[in-house]
C-alpha atoms as an extended CHARMM CRD file, in Angstrom:
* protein
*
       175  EXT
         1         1  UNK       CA             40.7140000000      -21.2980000000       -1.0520000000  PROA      1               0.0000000000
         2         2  UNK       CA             37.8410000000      -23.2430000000       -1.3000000000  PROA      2               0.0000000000
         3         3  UNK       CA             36.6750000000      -23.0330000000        2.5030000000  PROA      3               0.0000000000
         4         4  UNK       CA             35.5740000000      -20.3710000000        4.8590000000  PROA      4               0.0000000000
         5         5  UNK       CA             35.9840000000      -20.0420000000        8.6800000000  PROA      5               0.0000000000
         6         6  UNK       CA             33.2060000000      -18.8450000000       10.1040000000  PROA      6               0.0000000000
         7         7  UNK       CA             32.7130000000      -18.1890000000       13.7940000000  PROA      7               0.0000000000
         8         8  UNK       CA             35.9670000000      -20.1230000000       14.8170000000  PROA      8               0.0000000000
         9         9  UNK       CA             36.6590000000      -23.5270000000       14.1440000000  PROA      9               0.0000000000
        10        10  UNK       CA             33.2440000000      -24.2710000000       11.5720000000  PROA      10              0.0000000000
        11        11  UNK       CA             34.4930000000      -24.6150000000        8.3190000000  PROA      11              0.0000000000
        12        12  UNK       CA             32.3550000000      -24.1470000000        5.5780000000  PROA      12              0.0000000000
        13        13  UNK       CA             32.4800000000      -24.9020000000        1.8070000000  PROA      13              0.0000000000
        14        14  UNK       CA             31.2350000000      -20.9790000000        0.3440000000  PROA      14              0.0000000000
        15        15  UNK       CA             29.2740000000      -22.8950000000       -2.9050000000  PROA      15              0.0000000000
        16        16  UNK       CA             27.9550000000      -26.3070000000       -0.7330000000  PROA      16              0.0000000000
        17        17  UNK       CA             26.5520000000      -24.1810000000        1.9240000000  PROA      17              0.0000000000
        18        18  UNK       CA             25.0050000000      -21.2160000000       -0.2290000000  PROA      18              0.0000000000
        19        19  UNK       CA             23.1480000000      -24.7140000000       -2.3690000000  PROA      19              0.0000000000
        20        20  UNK       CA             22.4260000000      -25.5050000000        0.9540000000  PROA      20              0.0000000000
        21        21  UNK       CA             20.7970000000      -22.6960000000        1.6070000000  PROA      21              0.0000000000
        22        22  UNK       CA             18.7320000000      -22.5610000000       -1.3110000000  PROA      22              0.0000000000
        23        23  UNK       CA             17.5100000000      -26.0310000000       -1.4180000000  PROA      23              0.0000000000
        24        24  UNK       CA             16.2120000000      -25.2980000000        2.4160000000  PROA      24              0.0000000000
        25        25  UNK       CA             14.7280000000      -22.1260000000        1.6540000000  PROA      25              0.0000000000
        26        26  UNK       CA             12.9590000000      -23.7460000000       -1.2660000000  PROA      26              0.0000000000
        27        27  UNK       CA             12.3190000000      -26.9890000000        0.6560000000  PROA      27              0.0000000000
        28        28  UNK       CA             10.2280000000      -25.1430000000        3.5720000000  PROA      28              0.0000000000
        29        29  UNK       CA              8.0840000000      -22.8380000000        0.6410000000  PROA      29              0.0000000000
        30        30  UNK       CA              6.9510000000      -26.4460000000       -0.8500000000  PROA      30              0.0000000000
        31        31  UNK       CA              6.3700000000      -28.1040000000        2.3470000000  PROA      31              0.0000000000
        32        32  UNK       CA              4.7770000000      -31.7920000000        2.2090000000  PROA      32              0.0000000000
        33        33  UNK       CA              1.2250000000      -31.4260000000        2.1040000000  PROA      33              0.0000000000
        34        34  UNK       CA              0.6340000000      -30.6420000000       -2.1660000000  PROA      34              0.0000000000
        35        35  UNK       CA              2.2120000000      -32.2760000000       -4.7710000000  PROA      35              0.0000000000
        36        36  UNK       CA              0.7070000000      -29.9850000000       -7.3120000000  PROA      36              0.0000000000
        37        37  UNK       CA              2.0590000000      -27.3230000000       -5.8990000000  PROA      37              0.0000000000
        38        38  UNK       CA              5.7500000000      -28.4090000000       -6.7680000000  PROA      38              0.0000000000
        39        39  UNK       CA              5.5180000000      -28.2730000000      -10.4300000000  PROA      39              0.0000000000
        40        40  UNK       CA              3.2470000000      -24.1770000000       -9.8140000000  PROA      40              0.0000000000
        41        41  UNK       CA              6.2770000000      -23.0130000000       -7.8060000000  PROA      41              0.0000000000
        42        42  UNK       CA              8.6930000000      -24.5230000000      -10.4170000000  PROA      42              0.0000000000
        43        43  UNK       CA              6.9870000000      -22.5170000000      -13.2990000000  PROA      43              0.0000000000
        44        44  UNK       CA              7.0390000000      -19.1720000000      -11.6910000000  PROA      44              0.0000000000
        45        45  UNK       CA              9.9920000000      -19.2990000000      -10.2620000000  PROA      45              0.0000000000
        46        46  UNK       CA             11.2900000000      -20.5870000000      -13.6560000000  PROA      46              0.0000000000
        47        47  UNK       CA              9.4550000000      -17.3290000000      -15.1090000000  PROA      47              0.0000000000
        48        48  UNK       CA             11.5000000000      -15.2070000000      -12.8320000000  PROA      48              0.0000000000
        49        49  UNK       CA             14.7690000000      -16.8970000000      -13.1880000000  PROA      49              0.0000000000
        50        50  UNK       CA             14.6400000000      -17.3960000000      -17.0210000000  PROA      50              0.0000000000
        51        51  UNK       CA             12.2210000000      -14.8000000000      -18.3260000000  PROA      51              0.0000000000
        52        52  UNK       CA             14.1820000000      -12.1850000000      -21.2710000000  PROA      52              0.0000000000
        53        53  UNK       CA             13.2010000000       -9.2500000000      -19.2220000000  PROA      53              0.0000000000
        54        54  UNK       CA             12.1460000000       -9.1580000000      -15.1660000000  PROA      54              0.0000000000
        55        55  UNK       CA              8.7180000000       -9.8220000000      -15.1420000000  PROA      55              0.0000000000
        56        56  UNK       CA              6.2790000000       -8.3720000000      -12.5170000000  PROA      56              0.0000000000
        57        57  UNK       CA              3.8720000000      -10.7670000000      -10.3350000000  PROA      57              0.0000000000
        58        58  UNK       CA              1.0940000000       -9.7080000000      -12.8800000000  PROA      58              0.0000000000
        59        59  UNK       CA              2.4720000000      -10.6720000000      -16.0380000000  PROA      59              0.0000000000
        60        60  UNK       CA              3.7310000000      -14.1480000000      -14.9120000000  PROA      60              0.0000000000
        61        61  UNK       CA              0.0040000000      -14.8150000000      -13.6120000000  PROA      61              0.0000000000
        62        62  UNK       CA             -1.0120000000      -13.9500000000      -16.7580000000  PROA      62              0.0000000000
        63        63  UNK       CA              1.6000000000      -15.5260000000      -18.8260000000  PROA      63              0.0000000000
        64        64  UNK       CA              0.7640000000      -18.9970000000      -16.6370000000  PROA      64              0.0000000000
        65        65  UNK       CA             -2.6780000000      -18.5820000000      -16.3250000000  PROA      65              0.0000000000
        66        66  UNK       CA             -2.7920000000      -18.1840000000      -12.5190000000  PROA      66              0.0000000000
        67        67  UNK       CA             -4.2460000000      -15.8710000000      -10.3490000000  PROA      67              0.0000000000
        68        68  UNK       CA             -2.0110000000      -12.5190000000       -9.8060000000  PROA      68              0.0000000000
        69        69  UNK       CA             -2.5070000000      -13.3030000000       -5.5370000000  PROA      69              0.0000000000
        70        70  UNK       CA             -1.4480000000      -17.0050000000       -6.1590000000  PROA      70              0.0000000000
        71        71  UNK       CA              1.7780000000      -15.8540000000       -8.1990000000  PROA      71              0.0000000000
        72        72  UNK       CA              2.4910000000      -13.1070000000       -5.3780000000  PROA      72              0.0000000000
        73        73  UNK       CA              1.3570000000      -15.9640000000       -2.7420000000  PROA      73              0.0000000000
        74        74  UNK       CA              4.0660000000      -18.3050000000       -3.8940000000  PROA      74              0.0000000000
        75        75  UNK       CA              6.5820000000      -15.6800000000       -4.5370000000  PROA      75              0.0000000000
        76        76  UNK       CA              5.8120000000      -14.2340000000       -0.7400000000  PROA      76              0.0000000000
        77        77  UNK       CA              7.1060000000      -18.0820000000        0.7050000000  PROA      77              0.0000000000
        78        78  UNK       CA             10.5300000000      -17.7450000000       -1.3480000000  PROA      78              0.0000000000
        79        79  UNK       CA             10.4520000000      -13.4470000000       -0.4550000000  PROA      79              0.0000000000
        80        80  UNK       CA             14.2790000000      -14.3630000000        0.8990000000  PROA      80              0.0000000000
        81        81  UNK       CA             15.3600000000      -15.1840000000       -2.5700000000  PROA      81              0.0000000000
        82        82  UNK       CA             14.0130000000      -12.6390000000       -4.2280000000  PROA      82              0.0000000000
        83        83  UNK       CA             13.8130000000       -8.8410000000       -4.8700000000  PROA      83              0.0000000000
        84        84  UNK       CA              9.9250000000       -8.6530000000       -4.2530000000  PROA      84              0.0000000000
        85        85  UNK       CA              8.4200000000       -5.3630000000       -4.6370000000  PROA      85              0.0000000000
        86        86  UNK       CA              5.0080000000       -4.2750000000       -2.8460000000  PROA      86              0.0000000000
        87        87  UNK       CA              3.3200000000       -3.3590000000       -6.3600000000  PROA      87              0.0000000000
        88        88  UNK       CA              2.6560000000       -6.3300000000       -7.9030000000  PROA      88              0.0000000000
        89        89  UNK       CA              3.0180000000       -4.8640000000      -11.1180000000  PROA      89              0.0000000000
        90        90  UNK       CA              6.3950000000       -4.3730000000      -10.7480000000  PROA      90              0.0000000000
        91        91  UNK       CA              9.4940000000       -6.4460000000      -11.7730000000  PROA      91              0.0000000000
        92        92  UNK       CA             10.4620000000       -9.5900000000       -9.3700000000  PROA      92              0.0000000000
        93        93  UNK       CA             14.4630000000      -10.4320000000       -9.5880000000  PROA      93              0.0000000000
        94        94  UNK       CA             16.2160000000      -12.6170000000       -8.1830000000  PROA      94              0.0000000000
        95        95  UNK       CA             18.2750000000      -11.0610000000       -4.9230000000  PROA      95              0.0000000000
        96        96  UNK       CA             21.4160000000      -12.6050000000       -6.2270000000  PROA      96              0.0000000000
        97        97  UNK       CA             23.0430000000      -14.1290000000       -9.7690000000  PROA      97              0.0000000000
        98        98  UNK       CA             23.6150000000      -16.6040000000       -7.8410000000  PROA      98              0.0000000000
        99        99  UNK       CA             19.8450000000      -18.2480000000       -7.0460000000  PROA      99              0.0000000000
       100       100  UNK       CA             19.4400000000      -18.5330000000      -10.8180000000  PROA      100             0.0000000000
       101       101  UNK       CA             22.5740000000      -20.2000000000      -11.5780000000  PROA      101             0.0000000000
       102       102  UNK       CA             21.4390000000      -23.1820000000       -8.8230000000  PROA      102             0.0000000000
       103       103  UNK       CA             17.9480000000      -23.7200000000       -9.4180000000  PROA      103             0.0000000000
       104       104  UNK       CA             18.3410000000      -24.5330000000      -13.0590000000  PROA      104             0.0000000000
       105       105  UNK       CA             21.9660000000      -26.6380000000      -12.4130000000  PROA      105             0.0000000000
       106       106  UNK       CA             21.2040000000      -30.5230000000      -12.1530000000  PROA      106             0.0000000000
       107       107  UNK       CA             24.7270000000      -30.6740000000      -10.1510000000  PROA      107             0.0000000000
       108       108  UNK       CA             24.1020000000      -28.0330000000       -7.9990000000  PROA      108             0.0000000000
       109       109  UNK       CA             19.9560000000      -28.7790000000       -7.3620000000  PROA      109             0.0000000000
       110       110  UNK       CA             19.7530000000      -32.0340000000       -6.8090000000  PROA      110             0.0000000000
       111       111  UNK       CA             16.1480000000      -31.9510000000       -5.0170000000  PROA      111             0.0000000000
       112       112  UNK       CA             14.0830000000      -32.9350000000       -8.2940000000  PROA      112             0.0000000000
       113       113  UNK       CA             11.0500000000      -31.1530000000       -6.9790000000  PROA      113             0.0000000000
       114       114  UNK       CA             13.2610000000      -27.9690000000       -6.6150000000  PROA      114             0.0000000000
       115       115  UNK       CA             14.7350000000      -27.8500000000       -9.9770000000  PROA      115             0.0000000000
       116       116  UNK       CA             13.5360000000      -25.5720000000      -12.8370000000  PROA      116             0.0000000000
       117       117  UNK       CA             14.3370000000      -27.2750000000      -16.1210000000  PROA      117             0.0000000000
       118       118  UNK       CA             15.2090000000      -24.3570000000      -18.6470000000  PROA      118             0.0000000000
       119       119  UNK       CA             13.7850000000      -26.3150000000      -21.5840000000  PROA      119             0.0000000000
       120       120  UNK       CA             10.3870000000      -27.2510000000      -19.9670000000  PROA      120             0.0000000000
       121       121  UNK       CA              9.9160000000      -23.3210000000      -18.6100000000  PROA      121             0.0000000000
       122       122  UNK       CA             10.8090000000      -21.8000000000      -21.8850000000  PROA      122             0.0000000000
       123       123  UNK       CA              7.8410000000      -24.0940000000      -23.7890000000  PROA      123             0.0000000000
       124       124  UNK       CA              5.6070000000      -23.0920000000      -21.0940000000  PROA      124             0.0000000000
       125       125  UNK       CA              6.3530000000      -19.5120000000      -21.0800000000  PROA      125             0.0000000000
       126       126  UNK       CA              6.2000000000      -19.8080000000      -24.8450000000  PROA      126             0.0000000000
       127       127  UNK       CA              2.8800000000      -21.5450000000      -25.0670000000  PROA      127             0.0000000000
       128       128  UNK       CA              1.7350000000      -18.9880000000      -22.4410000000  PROA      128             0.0000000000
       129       129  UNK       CA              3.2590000000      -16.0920000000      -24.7350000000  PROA      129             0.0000000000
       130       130  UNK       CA              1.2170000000      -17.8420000000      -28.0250000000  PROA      130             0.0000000000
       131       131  UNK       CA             -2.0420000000      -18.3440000000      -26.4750000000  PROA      131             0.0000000000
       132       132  UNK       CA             -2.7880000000      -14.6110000000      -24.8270000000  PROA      132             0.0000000000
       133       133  UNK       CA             -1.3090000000      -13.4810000000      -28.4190000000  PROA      133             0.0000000000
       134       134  UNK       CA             -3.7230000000      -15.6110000000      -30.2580000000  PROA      134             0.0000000000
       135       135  UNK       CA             -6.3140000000      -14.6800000000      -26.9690000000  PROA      135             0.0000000000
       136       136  UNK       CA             -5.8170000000      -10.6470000000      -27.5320000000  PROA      136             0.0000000000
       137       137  UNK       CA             -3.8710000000       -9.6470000000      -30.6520000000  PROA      137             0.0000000000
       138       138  UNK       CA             -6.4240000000       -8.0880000000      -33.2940000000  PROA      138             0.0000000000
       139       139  UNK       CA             -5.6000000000       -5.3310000000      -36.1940000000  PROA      139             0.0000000000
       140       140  UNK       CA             -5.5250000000       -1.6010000000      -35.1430000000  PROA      140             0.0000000000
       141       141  UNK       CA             -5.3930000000       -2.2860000000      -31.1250000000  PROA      141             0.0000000000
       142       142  UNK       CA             -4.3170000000        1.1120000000      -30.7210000000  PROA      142             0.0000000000
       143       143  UNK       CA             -6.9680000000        2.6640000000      -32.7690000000  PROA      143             0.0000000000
       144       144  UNK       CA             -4.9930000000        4.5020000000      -35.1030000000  PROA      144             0.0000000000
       145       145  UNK       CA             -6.0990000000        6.4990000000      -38.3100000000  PROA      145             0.0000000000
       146       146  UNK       CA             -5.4060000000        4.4840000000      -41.3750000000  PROA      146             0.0000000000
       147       147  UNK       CA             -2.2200000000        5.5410000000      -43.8160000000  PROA      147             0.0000000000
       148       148  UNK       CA             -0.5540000000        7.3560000000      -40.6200000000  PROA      148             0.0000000000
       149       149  UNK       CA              3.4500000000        6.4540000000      -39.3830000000  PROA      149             0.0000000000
       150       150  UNK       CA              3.5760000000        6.2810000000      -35.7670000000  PROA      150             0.0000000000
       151       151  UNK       CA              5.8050000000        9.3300000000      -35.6190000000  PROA      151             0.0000000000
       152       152  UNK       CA              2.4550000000       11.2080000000      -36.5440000000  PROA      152             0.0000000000
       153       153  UNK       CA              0.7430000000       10.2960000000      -33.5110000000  PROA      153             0.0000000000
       154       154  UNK       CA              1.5500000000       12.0950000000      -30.6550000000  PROA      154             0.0000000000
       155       155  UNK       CA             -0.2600000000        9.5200000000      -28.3970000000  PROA      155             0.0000000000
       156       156  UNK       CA              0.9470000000        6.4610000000      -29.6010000000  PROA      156             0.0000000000
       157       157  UNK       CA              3.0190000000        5.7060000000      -26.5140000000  PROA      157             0.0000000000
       158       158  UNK       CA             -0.2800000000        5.9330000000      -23.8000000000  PROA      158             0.0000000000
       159       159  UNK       CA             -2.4450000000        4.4820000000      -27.0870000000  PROA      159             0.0000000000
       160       160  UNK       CA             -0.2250000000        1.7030000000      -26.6180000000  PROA      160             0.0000000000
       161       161  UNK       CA             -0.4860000000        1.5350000000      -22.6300000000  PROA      161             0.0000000000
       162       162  UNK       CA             -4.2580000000        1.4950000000      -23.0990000000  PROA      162             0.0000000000
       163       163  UNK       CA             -4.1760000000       -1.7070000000      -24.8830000000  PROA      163             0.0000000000
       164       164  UNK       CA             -1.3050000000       -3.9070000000      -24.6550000000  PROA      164             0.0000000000
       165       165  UNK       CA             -0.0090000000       -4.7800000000      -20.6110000000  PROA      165             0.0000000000
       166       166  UNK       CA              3.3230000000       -6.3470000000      -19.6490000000  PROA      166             0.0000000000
       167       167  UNK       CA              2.5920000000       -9.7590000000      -20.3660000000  PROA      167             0.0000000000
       168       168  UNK       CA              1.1910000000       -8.9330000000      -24.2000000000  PROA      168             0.0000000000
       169       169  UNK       CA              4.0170000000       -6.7290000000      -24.7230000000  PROA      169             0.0000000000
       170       170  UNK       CA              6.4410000000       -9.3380000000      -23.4160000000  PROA      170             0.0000000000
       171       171  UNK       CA              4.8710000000      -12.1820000000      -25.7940000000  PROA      171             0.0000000000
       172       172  UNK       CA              5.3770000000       -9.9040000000      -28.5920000000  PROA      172             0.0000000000
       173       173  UNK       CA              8.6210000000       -9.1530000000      -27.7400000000  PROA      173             0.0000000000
       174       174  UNK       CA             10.1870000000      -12.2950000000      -26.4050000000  PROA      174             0.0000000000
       175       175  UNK       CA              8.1300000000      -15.0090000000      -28.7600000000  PROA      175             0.0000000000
């Protein structure tokens, strides 16, 4: 069945009152008072929800061109949807499958200023991903000797570390 009883005689629809739920969870973190905050919260949650790989608070500041504290800000008034570690260079996922599957479903999130539009957040991550390529890709990062493999160098792995974060390595990776 459809329908839940919950504390007696309230009925509940499970999927109409978990949407519920969302949209006034997401409702309260916009509030009324900025309207360009709508489309800020819209792109990082989008970057959480339809990123390739978990991203950490870090790399989507970077990868949007915000401020890590104003990612981790935003993130902070939606903390109930979301598995939001202390370290904000660690991943942020979504608590449930279930958040992503509404916020990006027209049917299901029907609060325009809620709704993160897959095709929109995947040029913006992507234009994101191009520009801090074309911003700090240059030959040799690592510093290696010329004419060596990488199995020959033993430190390629913290080489690496040194010089290409989470949000470079996801760029290269994911675009």
């Amino acid at each position: 069945s459809s329908e839940t009883g919950l504390e007696g005689k309230t009925r509940l629809r499970e999927g109409k009152t978990l949407d519920l739920l969302y949209t006034t969870i997401v409702q309260e973190a916009l509030g009324d008072d900025d309207p360009e905050y709508e489309p800020k919260i819209r792109s990082v949650l989008g970057a959480v929800v339809l990123a390739a790989n978990p991203l950490s608070p870090s790399a989507i500041a970077i990868l949007l061109d915000y401020r890590t504290g104003y990612v981790s800000s935003l993130l902070s008034s939606v903390h109930s949807l979301l598995i939001l570690p202390e370290d904000p260079d660690q991943p942020v996922r979504p608590f449930h499958k279930s958040f992503p599957d509404f916020i990006v479903d027209s049917t299901r999130c029907v609060d325009q200023r809620l709704q993160v539009r897959p095709s929109d957040q995947h040029v913006e991550l992507l234009v994101g991903c191009l520009r801090l390529m074309n911003d700090r890709l240059e030959q040799n990062m690592r510093g290696l000797p010329e004419k060596v493999t990488n199995t020959e160098v033993v430190d390629l792995k913290e080489r690496a570390g040194r010089h290409i974060d989470e949000a470079l390595e996801y760029a290269c990776r994911s675009w």
